[in-house]
Residue, then its C-alpha position, 0 to 999 in steps of 0.5 A: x249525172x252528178x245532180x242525180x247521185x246528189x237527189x238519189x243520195x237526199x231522198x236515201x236519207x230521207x227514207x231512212x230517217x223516217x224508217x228510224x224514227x216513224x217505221x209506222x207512217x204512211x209514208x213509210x208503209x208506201x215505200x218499204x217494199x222497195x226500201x226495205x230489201x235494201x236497207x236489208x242488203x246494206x246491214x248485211x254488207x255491212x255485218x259481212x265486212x265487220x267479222x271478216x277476217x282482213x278486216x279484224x286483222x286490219x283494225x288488230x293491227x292499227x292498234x299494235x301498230x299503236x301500242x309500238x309508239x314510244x311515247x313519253x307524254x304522260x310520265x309525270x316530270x317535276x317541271x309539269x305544270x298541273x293547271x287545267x288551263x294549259x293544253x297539248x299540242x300535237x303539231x309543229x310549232x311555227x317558228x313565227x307564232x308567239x313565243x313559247x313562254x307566252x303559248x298556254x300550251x304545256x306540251x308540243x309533241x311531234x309523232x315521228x318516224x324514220x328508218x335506218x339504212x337497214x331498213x330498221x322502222x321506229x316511230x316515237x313522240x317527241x314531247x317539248x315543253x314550250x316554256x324551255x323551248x322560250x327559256x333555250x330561245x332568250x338564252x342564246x340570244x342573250x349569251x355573251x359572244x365567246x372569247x375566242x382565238x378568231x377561229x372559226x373553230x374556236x368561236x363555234x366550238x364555244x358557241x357550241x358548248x355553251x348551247x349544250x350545257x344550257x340545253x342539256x337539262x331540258x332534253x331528259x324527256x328526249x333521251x329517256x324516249x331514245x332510251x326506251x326505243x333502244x331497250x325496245x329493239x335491243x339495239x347494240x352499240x352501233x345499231x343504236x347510234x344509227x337510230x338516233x343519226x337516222x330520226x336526225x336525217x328524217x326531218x326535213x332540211x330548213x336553213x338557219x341564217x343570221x341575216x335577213x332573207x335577202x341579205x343571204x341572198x346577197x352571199x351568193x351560191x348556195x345561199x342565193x339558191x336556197x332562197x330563189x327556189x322559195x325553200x323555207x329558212x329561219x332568218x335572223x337567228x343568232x350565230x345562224x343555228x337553233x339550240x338543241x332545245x328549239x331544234x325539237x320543238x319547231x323540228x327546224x333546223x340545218x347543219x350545225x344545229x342538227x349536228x349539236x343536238x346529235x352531239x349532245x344526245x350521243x354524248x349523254x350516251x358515252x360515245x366518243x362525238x366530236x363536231x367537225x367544222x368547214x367554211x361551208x358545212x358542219x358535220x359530226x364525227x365519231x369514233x367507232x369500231x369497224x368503221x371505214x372511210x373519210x376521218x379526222x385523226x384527234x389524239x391518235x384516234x379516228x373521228x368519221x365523219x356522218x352527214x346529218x342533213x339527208x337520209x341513208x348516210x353512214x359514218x365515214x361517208x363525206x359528201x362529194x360536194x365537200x371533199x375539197x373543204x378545209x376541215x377541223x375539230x371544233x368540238x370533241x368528247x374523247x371517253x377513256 
């Protein structure tokens, strides 16, 4: 069956290309009454679907749908290089290619989207520039280990704070995108941050450690796991985390590292962030009004928790599985 569809489909193209370009051949004259009444057919099925109504309103949609995408690419910025040699990119960025800084692309944009919890649709795209992406890389590697009290707290807390600073420059492209979809939607304060927390909770979960995959193996429990059921894991990382900056080129990333961009970004917009810290999660906490449920309690007010790392969680909702983990504050920004 499958030889004769493959020959009838041959000898259609056949008669066709001779139609088109030899109408007045001998072969064709032969042939035309039969293939003529089809190829007559065919245009008009073709015609007929074209002005149909569901299918302009098909096509009509597509570019709305289109037009909806937030999208920041080609506002000119002073970092821009001008050079025709450089080129876009518009998938992931593969942790393991070459780094950033030796890639000739100049931008890698991500299509995202995501919806909240009250089902509220937004899709943007995400555009990095590689060479900060490398520049964020070489940093944190690079840092001096932090002075610290031998706190778990106190040493990611500073670890925290110097990714932020060192990043935050290099997010405008990012913050000008949210603030774009915030003005779009007329979104309030809440609804807002919920959009922001929701594009977070879309991209799919990837463990960071600084240890070699089998060595995190060796730790037992989650780690072993994770790494048994062949989940894919960024190993050898310095301080076990990604920098916000990296975190949106390669969309990689677990908790701490999701946590920190979600910091640095809700920050920048005047909400009141902290970064909670156990021996076995990161979580961010923030302080907002008509908000129930599990808190830390910093100079008097009350930090919720949110989960980051899966879809549907609101602040004040602490996963079961951590319930029982001791809890601190290893980073806050309290607004008067």
């Amino acid at each position: 069956m499958g030889k004769i569809i493959k020959w009838t489909f041959r000898i259609f193209l056949i008669v066709l290309l001779v139609r088109i370009f030899a109408p007045d051949s001998q072969i064709y004259q032969a042939v035309a009454p039969i293939t003529e009444p089809i190829f007559e057919g065919i245009l008009e099925s073709l015609s007929d679907f074209m002005n149909d109504d569901n299918t302009q309103n098909a096509v009509q949609e597509l570019k709305n749908e289109q037009k909806n995408v937030v999208d920041i690419t080609e506002e000119k910025t002073e970092n821009q290089e001008n050079s025709s040699n450089f080129e876009d990119y518009s998938q992931v960025q593969e942790f393991d290619a070459l780094l950033p800084c030796q890639s000739r692309i100049r931008h890698v944009t991500h299509l995202h989207e995501w919806s909240t919890p009250n089902n509220e649709y937004f899709k943007a795209k995400f555009t990095m520039l590689p060479r900060e992406a490398c520049e964020s890389e070489s940093y944190r590697e690079q840092m001096p280990e932090p002075i610290s009290d031998g706190s778990t707290k106190d040493y990611y807390g500073k670890v925290y704070l110097q990714l932020i600073r060192e990043c935050r420059p290099k997010l405008d492209r990012i913050i000008r995108t949210y603030e774009l979809i915030g003005k779009k939607y007329k979104l309030n304060y809440r609804q807002f941050a919920e959009m922001v927390m929701a594009s977070v909770q879309e991209i799919p979960y990837v463990l960071v450690h600084p240890e070699t995959c089998y060595k995190a193996k060796q730790w037992g429990g989650f780690m072993r796991t994770y790494h048994d059921e062949g989940k894919e894991c960024l190993p050898e990382i310095r301080f076990g985390l990604t920098s916000p900056t990296e975190f949106l080129y390669n969309l990689k990333g677990d908790c701490d590292t999701r946590t920190v961009f979600l910091y640095t970004i809700l920050a920048h917009f005047g909400y009141d962030v902290a970064i909670f810290v156990s021996n076995a999660h990161c979580l961010l906490g923030i302080h907002l009004p008509n908000v129930y449920g599990d808190y830390l309690t910093y100079k008097g007010k009350k930090y919720f928790f949110w989960e980051t790392t899966a879809k549907g969680f609101l602040p004040g909702v602490l996963p079961n599985e951590f319930k029982n983990d001791f809890w601190n504050i290893a980073l806050v920004k309290p607004q008067s």
